[in-house]
N, C-alpha and C positions, 0 to 999 in steps of 0.2 A: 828364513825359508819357511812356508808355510807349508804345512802335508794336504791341508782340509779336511783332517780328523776337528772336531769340535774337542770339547774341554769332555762333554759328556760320556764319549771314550775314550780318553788318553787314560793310562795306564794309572796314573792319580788319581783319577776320577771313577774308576772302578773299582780300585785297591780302598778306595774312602769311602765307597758305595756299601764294600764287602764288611768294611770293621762296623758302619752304622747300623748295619742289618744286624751283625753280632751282638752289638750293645744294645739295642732293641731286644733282644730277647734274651739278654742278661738281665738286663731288666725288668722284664716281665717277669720271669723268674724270681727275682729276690722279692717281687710285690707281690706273689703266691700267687698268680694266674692259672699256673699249673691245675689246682685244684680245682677251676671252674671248667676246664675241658671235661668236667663227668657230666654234661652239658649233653655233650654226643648220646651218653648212654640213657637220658630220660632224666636226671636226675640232679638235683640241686645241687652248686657247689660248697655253698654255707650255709649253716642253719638261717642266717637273718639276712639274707640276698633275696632276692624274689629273682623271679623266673627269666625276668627280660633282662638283668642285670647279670647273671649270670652269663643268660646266654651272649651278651655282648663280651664280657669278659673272656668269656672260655673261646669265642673267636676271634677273637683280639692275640692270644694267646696263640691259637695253632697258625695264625697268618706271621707270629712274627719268629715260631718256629721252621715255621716252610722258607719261611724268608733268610732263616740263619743256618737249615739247614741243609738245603736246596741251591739258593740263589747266591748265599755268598760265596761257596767254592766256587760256583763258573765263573764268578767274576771276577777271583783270584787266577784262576786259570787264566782267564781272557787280558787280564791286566797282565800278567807273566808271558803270554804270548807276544802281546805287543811291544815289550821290553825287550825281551829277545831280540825281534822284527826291528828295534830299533837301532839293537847292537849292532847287528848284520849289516844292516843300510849303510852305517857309520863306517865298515870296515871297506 
């Protein structure tokens, strides 16, 4: 039976969405990105970085923060809602 949800919201595809957002910026993390978001404040992140590498750095960093820290809860939510939604349907 087909719903006409695609793959791109099923509750898989959201919940897979949410942990790749996390590991993206687990991983930024452990590669010290952190420290180039003083980028924002005017200011270099490493002594031997120049200006443009920092700054891609340090936003490379806060997009994959908003992204892990923003976007993967609604889509733990939104993947939990549709699981529910599919409990119900089934009952």
């Amino acid at each position: 039976m087909k719903t006409g949800r695609s793959k791109f919201m099923s509750t898989g595809g959201l919940l897979g969405r949410a942990v790749l957002l996390v590991l993206f910026l687990v991983l930024c993390d452990l590669f010290g990105l952190r420290n180039y978001t003083s980028i924002l404040c005017g200011t270099v992140g490493a002594a031997g970085s120049g200006q443009y590498l920092s700054a891609i750095l340090g936003l490379t960093y806060v997009v994959a923060y908003l992204g892990g820290i923003v976007l993967a809860p609604i889509f733990v939510i939104a993947g939990s809602l549709l699981w529910i939604e599919g409990l119900r349907r089934k009952m």
